[in-house]
C-alpha positions as CSV (number, residue, x, y, z in Angstrom):
1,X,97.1,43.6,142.5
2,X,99.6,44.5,139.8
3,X,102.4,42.8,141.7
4,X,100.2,39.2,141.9
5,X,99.3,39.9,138.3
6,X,103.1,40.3,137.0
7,X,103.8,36.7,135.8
8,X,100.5,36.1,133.9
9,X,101.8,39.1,132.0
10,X,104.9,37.6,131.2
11,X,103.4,34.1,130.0
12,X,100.8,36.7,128.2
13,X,103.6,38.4,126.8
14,X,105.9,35.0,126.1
15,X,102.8,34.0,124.6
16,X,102.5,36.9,122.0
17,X,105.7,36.8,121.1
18,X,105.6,33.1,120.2
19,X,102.8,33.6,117.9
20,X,104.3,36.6,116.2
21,X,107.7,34.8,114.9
22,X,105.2,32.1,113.9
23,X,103.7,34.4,111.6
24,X,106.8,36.5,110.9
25,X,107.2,33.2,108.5
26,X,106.6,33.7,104.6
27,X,103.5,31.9,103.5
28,X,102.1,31.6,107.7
29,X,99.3,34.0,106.6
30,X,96.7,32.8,104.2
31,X,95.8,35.2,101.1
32,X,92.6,35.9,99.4
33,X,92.3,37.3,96.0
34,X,92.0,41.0,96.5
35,X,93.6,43.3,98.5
36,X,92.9,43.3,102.6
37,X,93.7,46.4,104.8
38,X,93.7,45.9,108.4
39,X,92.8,48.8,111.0
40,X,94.0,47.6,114.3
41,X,95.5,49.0,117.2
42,X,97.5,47.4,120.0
43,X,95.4,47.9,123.2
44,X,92.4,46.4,124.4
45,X,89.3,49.0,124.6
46,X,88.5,51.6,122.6
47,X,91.1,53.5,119.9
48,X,88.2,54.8,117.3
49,X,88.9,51.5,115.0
50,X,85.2,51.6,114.2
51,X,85.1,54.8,113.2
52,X,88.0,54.5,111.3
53,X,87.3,51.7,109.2
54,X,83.6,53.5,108.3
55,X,85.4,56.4,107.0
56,X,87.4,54.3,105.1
57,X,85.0,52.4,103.8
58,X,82.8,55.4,102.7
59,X,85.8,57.3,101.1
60,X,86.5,54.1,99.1
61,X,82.6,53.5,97.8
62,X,82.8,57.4,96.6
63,X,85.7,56.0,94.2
64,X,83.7,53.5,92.7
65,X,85.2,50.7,95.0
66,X,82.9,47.8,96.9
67,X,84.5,47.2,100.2
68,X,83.6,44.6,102.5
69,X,84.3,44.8,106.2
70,X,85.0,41.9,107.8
71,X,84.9,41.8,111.7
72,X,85.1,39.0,114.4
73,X,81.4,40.2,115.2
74,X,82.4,40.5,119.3
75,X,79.6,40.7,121.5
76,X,77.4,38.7,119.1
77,X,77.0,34.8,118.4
78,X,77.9,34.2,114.8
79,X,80.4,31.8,116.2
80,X,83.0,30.6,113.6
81,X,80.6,32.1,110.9
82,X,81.4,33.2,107.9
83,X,77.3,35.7,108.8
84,X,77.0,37.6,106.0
85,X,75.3,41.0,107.9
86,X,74.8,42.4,104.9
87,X,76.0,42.5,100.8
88,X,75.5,46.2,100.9
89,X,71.7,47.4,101.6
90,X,71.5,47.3,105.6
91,X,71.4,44.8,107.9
92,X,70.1,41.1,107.2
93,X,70.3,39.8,110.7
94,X,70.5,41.6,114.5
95,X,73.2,42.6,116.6
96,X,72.5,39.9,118.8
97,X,74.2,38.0,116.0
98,X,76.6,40.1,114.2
99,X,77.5,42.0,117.4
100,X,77.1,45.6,117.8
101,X,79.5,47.0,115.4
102,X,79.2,45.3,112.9
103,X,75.1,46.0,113.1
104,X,76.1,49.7,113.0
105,X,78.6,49.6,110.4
106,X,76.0,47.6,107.9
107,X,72.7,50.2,108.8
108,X,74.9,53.3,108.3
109,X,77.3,52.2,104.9
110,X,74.9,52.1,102.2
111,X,77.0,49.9,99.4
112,X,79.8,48.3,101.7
113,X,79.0,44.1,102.4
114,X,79.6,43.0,106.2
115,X,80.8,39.9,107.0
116,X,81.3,38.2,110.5
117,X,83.1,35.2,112.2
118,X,86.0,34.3,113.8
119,X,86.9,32.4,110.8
120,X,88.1,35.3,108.8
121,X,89.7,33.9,106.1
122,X,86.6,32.1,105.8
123,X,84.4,35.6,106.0
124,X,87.2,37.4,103.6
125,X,86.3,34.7,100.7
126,X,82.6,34.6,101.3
127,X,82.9,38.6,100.6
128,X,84.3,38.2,97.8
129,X,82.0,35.1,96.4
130,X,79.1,38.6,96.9
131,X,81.4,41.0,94.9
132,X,83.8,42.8,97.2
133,X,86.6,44.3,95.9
134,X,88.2,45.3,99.0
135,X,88.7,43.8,101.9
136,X,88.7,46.0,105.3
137,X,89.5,44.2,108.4
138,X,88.2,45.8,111.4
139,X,90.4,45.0,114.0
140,X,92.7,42.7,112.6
141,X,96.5,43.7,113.9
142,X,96.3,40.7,116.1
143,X,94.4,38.3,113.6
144,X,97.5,37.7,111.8
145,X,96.0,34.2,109.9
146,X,94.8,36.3,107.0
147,X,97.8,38.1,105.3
148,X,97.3,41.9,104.8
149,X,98.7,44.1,102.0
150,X,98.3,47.4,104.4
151,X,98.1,47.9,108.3
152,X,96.6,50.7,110.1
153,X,97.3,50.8,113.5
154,X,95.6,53.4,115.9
155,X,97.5,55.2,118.8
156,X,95.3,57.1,121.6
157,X,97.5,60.2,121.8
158,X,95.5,60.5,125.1
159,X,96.6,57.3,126.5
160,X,100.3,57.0,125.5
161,X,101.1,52.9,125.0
162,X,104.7,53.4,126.1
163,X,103.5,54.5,129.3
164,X,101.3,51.1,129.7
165,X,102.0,47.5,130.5
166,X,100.8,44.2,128.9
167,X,97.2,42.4,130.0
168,X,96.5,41.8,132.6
169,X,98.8,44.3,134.1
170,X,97.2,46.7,131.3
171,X,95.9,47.5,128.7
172,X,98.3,46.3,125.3
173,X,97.4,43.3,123.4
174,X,101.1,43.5,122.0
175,X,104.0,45.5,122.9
176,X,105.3,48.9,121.3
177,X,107.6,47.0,119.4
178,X,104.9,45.4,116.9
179,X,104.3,49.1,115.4
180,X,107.5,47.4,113.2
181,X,104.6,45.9,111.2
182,X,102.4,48.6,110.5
183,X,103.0,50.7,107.4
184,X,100.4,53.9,108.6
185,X,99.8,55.0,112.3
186,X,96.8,57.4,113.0
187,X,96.9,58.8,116.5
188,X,93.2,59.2,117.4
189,X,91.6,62.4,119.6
190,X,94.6,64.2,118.0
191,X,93.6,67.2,116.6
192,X,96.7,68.4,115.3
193,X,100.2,67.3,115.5
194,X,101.4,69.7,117.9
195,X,102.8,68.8,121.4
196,X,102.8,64.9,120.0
197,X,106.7,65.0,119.5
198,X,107.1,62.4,122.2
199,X,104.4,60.2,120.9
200,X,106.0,60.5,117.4
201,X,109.5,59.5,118.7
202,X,108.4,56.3,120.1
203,X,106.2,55.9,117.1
204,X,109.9,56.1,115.2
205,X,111.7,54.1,117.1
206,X,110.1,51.0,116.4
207,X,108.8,52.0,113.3
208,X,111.1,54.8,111.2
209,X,109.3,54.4,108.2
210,X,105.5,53.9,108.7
211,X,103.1,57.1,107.6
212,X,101.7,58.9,110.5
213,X,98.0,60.9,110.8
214,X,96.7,62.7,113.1
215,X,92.5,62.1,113.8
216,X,90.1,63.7,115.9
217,X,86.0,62.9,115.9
218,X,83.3,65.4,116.7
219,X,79.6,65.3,118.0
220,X,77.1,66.3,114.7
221,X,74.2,66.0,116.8
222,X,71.9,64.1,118.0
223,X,69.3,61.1,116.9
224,X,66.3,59.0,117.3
225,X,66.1,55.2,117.2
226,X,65.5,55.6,113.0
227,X,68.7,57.9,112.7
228,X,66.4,61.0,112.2
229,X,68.0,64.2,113.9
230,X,66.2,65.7,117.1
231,X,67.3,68.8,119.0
232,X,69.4,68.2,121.5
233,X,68.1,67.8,125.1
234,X,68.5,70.2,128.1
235,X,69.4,67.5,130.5
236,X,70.1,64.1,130.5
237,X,70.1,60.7,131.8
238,X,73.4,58.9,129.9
239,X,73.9,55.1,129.8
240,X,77.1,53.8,127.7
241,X,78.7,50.4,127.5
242,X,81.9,51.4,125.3
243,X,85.6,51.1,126.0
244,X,86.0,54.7,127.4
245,X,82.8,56.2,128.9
246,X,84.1,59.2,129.9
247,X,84.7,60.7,127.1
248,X,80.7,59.7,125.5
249,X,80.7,62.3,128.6
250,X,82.8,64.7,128.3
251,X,81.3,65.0,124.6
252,X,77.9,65.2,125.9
253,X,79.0,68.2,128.0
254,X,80.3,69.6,125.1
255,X,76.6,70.1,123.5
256,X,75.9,71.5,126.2
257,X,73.6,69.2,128.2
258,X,73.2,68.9,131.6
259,X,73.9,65.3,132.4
260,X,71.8,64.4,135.6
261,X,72.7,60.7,135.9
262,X,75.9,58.7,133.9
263,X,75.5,54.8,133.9
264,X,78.9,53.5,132.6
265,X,78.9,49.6,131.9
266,X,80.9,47.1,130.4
267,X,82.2,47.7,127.0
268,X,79.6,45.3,124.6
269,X,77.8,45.1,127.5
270,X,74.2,43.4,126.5
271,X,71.1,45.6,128.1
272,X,67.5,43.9,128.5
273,X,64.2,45.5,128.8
274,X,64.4,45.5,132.3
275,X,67.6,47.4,132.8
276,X,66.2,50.4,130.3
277,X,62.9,50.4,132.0
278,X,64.7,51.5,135.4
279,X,66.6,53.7,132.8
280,X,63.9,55.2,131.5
281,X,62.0,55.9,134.6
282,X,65.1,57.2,136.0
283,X,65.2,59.6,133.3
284,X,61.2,60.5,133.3
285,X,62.1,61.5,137.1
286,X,64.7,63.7,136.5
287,X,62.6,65.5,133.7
288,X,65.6,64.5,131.5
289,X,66.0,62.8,128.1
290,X,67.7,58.6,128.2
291,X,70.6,59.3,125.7
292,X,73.2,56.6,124.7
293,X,75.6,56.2,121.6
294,X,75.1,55.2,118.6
295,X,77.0,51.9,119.8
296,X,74.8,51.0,122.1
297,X,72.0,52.1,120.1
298,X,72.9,49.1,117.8
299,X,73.0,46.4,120.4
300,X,69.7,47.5,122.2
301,X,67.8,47.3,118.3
302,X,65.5,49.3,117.2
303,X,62.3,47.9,118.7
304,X,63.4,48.8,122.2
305,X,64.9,51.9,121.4
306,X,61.5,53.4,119.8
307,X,59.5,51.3,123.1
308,X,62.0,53.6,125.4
309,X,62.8,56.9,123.6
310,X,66.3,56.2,122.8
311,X,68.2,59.4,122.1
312,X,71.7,58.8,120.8
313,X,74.5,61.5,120.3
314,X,76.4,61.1,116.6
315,X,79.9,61.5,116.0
316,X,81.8,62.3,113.1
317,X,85.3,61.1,112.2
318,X,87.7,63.2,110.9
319,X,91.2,62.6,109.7
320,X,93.7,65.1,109.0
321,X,96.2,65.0,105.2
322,X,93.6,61.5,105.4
323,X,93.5,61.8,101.3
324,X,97.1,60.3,101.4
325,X,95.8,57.2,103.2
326,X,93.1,56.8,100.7
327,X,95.0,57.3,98.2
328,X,97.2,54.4,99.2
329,X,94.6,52.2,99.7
330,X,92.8,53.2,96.0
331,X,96.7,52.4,94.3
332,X,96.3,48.7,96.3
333,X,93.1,48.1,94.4
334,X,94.2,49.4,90.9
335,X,97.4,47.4,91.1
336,X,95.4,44.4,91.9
337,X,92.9,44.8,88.8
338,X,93.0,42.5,86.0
């Protein structure tokens, strides 16, 4: 399969590089009038870029800065938007809509505006017409239209990009040559820098100068369908549709619960009433709790979650010497003041 697959990664690849040198051009990228850091990454499927640009965004609002978060809003039907998801006191609109992240991002960052579309110049503007001070553009390495004064780019220490291919073949949206253009690089489920020389030396050798952070993310426990904590069950029946389902797992196992049954689907992966019901029942027969992520938690909404006793497991993002990062980001925002 990865022999017949070969050339469309070529054209995929002739492709990229085409649209890179289009935008390597000064003045390719449209500007806005604050300052927009990207958090990106160069593989398809999960990196932690959600997570990452919530901790961002919460450690910038703590210093007296309004961020906004724009997104693409995948998974959802805002379209070309701009879909204001919220100026900053939950969500105004459903994930069907805004997608699941997005959702998430607005119901658990009191103070930060979200804005979705695939217009993004278009949703960076319309954050700013609502008071936004700071633009945060969740995964925006590739979305090179709107000019960026910082990029954040996320490694998986666990899955090493120079050991991967280009889509199809794999996973990389770009090759480990684009690093050139990010100024930090956090490698996530890294919980210390040791034993990631390797990683680091590749990291160099496309990039000798960018900053590099080492991330991890923990479980803090589990939740209901209004965010309220509950103990954590015994046993459980797990559904997830993220971009690595082994490790919403491996982290349940961690918290000690027995998982009796693991339903891994597509990442974004829409679930109706029907396909929780059989959850649900599933889960009632094996005298076990239905737990899911917070994710998926989102996209289901929280009239179905309550309807089938939704239990979802919370994570926590932490990100080591991450101060320098913010204080980077904080020194964008001053210089940019009148």
């Amino acid at each position: 399969m990865k022999r017949a697959l070969t050339p469309l990664s070529w054209l995929y690849g002739a492709w990229v590089r085409r649209r890179n040198k289009h935008y390597d051009r000064p003045g390719a990228a449209g500007r806005v009038s604050v300052p927009v850091v990207s958090v990106g990454n160069l593989s398809a499927g999960g990196t932690g870029k959600t997570p990452m640009v919530a901790w961002l965004a919460d450690r910038v609002i703590e210093r007296g800065i309004r961020p906004a978060i724009v997104s693409r809003g995948y998974g959802g039907d805002a379209g070309k938007g701009p879909v204001v998801v919220s100026s900053g006191e939950g969500p105004l609109v459903d994930a069907a809509i805004s997608g699941d992240e997005p959702w998430m991002l607005a119901d658990s960052i009191s103070g930060a505006i979200v804005v979705v579309g695939s217009e993004r110049r278009a949703g960076a503007r319309k954050a700013i017409e609502l008071g936004a001070g700071l633009i945060l553009l969740d995964d925006g390495f590739q979305h090179r239209a709107l000019a960026r004064d910082l990029d954040i780019v996320l490694l998986d220490r666990t899955r090493p990009v120079d050991r991967d291919a280009l889509l199809p073949v794999g996973l990389l949206r770009e090759p480990p040559s684009s690093l050139a253009r990010a100024d930090w690089i956090v490698l996530t489920r890294s919980a210390s820098a040791a034993g990631a020389d390797h990683l680091v030396a590749m990291i160099r050798a496309s990039c000798p100068d960018a900053r590099i952070l080492h991330a991890d993310h923990r479980p803090t426990g589990f939740v209901n369908h209004r965010r309220e904590a509950v103990a954590a069950p015994r046993r459980a029946v797990a559904f997830c549709g993220i971009g690595h389902p082994d490790r919403f797992r491996r982290d349940l196992e961690s918290q000690a619960v027995e998982v009796a049954a693991f339903h891994a689907l597509r990442d974004h992966q829409r679930i109706d009433r029907e396909q929780l019901r059989r959850l649900h029942q599933d889960a009632a027969a094996q005298e076990a709790a239905l737990v899911t992520t917070l994710k998926d938690l989102a996209r289901i909404g929280p009239e179905a979650s309550a309807a089938f006793d939704l239990t979802a497991l919370a994570i926590e993002t932490r990100v080591i010497e991450g101060e320098s990062l913010v204080e980077a980001v904080l020194a964008l925002v001053n210089d940019n003041a009148p």
